[in-house]
N, C-alpha and C positions, 0 to 999 in steps of 0.2 A: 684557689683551684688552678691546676694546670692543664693543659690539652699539648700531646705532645703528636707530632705529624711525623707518618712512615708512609712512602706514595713512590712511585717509581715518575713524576713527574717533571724531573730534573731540574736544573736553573739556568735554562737558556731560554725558557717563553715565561709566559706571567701568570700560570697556571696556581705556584704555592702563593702568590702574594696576595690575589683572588681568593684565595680561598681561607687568607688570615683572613682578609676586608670585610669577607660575608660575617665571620666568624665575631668581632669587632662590631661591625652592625647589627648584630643580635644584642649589642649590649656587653656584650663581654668585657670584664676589664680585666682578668688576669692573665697570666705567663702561657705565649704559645712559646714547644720549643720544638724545633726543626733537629727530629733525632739524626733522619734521612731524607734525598729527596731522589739518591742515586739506586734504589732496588732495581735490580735490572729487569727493562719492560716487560710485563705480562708474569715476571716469573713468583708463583706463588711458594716456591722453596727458598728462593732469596728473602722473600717477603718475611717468610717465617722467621729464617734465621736473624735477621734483622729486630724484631721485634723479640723473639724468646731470649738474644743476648742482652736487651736493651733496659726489658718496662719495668724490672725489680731495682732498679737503682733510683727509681723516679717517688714521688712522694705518695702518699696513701690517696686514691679517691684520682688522679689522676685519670682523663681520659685520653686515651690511643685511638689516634683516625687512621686508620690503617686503609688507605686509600690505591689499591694495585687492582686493579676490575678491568681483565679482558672481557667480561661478558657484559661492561656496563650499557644501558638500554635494555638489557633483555628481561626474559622472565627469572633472572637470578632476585634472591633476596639481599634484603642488609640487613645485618645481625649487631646486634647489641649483648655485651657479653660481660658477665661480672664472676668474676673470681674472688669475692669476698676483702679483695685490698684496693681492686684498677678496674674500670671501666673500659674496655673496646667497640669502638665499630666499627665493622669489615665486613665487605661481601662476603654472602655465603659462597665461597670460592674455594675451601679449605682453608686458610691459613689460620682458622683455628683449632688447627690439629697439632700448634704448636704450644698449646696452654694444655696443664696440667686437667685432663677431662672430668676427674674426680670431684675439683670444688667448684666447676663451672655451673653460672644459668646463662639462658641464651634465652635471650625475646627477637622477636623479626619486626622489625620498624612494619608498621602503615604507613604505604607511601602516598595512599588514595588522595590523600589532603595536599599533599605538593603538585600545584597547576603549574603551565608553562613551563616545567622545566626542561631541559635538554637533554636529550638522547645519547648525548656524547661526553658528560660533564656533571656527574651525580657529585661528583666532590665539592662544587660548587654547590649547586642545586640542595642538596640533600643532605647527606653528611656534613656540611659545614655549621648548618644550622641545627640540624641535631645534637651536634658534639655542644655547642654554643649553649640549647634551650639545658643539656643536661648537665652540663659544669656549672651552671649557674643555678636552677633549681631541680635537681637533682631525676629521679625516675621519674619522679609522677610528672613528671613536662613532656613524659617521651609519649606517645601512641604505639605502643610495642604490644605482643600479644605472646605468652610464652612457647616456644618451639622446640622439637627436638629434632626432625629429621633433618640436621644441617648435615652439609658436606666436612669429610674429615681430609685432609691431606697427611701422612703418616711423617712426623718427623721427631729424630731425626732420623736419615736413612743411612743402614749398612750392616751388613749380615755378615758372619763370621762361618765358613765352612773350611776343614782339613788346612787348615794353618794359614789360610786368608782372611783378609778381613776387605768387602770391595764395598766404597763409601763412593760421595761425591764430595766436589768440591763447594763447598754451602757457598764461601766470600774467600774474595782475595781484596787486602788491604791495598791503602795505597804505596807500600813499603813493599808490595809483591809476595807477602808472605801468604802462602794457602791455606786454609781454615780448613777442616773437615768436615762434615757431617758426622762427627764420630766423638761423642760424649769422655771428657778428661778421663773418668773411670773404665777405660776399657784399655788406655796407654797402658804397653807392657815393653819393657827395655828388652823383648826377646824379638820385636819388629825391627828389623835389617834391613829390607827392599821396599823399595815403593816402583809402582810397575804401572807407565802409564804408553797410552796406544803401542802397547808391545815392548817397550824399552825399559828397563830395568837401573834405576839409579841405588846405587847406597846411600842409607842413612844414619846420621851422627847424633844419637841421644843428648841431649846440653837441655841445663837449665835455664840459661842466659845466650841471647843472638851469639852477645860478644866470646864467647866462645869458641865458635867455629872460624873455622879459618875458611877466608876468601870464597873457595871454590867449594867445600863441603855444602850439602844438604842435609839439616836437620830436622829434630823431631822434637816436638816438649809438648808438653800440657799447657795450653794457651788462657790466656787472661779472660778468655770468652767463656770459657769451659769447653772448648772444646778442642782437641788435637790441631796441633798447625805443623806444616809440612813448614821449611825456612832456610833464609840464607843471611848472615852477616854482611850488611850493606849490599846487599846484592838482591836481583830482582828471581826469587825463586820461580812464581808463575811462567817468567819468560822462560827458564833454562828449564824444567820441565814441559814448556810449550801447552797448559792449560788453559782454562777458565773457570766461572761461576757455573758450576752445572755438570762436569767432567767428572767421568769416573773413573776410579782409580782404584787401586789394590793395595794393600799393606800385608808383607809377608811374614812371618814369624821363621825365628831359624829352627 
């Protein structure tokens, strides 16, 4: 059994190695793996993007700590979630608006049973050991109760009117290449402009980076599935002046 970790916790404090430890302490002997630890903070569409590119490459039974909780301490829940191959746990936050809704169940941990825990640090507290007691003996270890009113967050995001198409930027690699929000199947070689805070750059269709020369901005169908805006050894984010989260437009000629 594996337990794979998505958290916006970074690796400058000792937040993820706490939370293998607890994780280990339960007993656990198999494979953690560290998909991410860079989501960027609080953001629950980064979160998504992150995980919906990720949990299909992972093995069957697989559990996802999907640990990004701006509201943790509060009255949000934590959801437990089975799509008939992988296991998640994630605040009821949205971020499970990026799993196919159709083959999903969702149960809501009881949290009643966890004493002493801290107000600021469920990922230790709670979900470490959850993710632990279920990778090891499976549902019936959890105290879950089935749920439906969880929160949806809609992704992915980007609407198509009068020969626009206006996405955000889900992830920018560390290559500087732009990801979209905007699913492989909607790539049309009739998209020319991309138009961001006002400014209008052209864009170069290519299969392959190595393609574009130097100073070009390209376009392809990404290994994510999803559209990447891009530049040949070149940091495209910087020269468009974006981020994770920025909206942007795609013109059709």
């Amino acid at each position: 059994m594996c337990i794979a970790l998505i958290t916006d916790f970074g690796l400058n404090d000792p937040y993820v190695g706490v939370v293998k430890g607890v994780i280990y302490s339960q007993g656990f002997k198999g494979k953690i793996v560290d998909v991410c630890h860079s989501v960027v903070p609080y953001s629950i569409e980064h979160a998504q993007f992150i995980l919906a590119t990720s949990y299909t490459y992972f093995p069957k039974n697989t559990v996802f700590l999907v640990v990004v909780d701006p509201g943790v301490g509060t009255q949000r829940k934590i959801l437990l979630v089975y799509d008939g191959t992988y296991y998640f746990l994630m605040p009821d936050n949205g971020i499970v608006g990026c799993l196919k809704k159709n083959a999903l169940q969702v149960w809501v941990i009881n949290t009643e049973e966890f004493t002493n825990v801290s107000t600021t640090f469920h990922g230790r507290d709670i979900f470490a050991v959850v993710a632990a007691q279920l990778a090891m003996h499976g549902l019936k270890a959890v105290n879950c109760s089935v749920y439906s009113n969880y929160v949806v967050h809609p992704f992915p995001f980007f609407t198509v009117e009068k020969g626009i198409i206006a996405t955000k930027v889900a992830h920018v690699d560390r290559f500087g290449n732009c990801i979209l929000s905007l699913p492989n199947d909607t790539y049309s070689l009739q998209l020319h402009t991309i138009v961001v805070k006002a400014k209008h750059y052209q864009l170069h269709h290519c299969i392959t980076y190595a393609q574009l020369d130097p100073d070009m901005i390209g376009i392809l169908q990404g290994s994510s599935g999803f559209v990447e805006v891009c530049m040949n050894q070149n940091n495209c984010s910087k020269q468009l002046n974006v981020t994770i989260g920025d909206m942007v437009e795609l013109h059709y000629e």
